[in-house]
PASERO-871418 format. One record per residue (C-alpha): residue number from 1; residue in three letters; chain; x, y, z. Coordinates in Angstrom, 1 decimal. Layout:
// residues N
NUM / ALA / A / X / Y / Z
...
// end
This chain:
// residues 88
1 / UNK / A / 4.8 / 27.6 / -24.7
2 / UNK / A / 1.0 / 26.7 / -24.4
3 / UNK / A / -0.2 / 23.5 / -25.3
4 / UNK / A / -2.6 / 23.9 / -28.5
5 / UNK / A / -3.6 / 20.1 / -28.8
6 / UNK / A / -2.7 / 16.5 / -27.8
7 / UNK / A / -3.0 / 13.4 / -30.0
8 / UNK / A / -2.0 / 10.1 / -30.5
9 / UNK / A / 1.3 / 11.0 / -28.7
10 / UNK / A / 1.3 / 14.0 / -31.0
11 / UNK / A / 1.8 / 17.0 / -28.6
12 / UNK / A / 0.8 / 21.0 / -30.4
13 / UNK / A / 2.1 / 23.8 / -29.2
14 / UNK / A / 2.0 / 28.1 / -29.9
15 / UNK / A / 4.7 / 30.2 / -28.6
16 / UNK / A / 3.4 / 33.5 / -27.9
17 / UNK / A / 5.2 / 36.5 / -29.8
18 / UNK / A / 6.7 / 33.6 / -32.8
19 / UNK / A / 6.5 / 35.6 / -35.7
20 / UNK / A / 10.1 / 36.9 / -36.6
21 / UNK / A / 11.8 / 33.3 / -37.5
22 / UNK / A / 9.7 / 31.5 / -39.9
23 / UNK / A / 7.9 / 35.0 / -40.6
24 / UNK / A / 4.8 / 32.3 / -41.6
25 / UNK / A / 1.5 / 31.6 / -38.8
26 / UNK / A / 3.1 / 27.9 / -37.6
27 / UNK / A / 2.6 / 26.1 / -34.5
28 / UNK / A / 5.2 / 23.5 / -33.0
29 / UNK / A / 4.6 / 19.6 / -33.2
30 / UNK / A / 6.1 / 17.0 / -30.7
31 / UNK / A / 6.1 / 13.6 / -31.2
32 / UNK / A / 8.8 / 11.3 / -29.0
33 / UNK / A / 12.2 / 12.4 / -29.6
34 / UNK / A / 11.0 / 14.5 / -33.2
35 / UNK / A / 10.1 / 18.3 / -33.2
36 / UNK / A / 8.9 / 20.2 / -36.0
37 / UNK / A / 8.2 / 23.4 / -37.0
38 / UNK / A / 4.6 / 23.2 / -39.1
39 / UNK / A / 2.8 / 26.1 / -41.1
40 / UNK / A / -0.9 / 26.3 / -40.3
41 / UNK / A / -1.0 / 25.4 / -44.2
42 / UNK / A / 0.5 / 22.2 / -43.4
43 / UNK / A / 3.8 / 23.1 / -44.3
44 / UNK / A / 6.9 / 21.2 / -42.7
45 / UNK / A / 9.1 / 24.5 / -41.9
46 / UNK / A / 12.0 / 23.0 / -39.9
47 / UNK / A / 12.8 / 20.0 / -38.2
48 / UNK / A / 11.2 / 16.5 / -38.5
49 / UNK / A / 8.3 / 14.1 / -38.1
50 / UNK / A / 7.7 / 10.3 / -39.1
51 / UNK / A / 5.4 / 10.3 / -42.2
52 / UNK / A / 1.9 / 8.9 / -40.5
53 / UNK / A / 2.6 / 11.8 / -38.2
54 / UNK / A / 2.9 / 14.5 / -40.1
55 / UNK / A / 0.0 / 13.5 / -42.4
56 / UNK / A / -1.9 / 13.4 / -39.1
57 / UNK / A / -0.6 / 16.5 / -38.0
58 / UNK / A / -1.9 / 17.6 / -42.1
59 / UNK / A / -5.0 / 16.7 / -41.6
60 / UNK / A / -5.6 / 18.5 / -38.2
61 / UNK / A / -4.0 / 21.6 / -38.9
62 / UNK / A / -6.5 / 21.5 / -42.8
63 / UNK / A / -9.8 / 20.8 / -40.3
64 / UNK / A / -9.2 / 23.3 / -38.0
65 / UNK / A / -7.3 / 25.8 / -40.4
66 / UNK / A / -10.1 / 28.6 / -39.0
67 / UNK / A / -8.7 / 28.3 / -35.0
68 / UNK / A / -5.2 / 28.0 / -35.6
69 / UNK / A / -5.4 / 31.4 / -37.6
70 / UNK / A / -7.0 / 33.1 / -34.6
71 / UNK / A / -5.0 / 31.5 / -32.1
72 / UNK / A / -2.1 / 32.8 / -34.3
73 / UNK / A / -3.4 / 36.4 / -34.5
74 / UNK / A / -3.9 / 36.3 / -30.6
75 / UNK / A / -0.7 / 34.4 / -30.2
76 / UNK / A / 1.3 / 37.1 / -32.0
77 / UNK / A / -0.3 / 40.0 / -29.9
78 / UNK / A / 0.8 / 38.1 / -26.9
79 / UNK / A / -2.6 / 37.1 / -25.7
80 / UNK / A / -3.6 / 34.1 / -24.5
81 / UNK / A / -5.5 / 31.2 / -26.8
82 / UNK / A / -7.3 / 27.9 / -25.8
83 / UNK / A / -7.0 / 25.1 / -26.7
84 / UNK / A / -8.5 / 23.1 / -30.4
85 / UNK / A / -9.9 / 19.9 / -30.1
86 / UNK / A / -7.9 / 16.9 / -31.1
87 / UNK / A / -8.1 / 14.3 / -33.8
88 / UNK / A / -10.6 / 11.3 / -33.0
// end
């Protein structure tokens, strides 16, 4: 599962070929012993995340709506994506 970002502890991730269980572009949030499943919208789709993180996690995902999308799209065809810079 490639790395998509790192953060304040916040770790991103894309799993190539991760379209048939939330059927929605997401990417994978990991912050200490939490995991989350997290629309590019911003939407929490499954699991959990403290509150300051997942408005953090909000507020990337809304800045750099435009990547995520295309490293969906490549992410779904099984190519390979780089990386999206991180919160400062």
């Amino acid at each position: 599962m490639p790395e998509l970002c790192r953060f304040y502890n916040i770790v991103i991730k894309m799993i190539y070929n991760d379209n048939s269980q939330h059927h929605k572009p997401h990417f994978h949030v990991y912050y200490a012993e939490y995991e989350a499943s997290v629309g590019i919208d911003g939407e929490l789709l499954a699991g959990q995340l403290p509150v300051k993180q997942y408005k953090l996690v909000q507020a990337w995902a809304a800045i750099h709506e435009d990547e995520l999308y295309q490293a969906w799209n490549k992410a779904v065809q099984g190519v390979p994506f780089g990386k999206i810079e991180p919160l400062r």
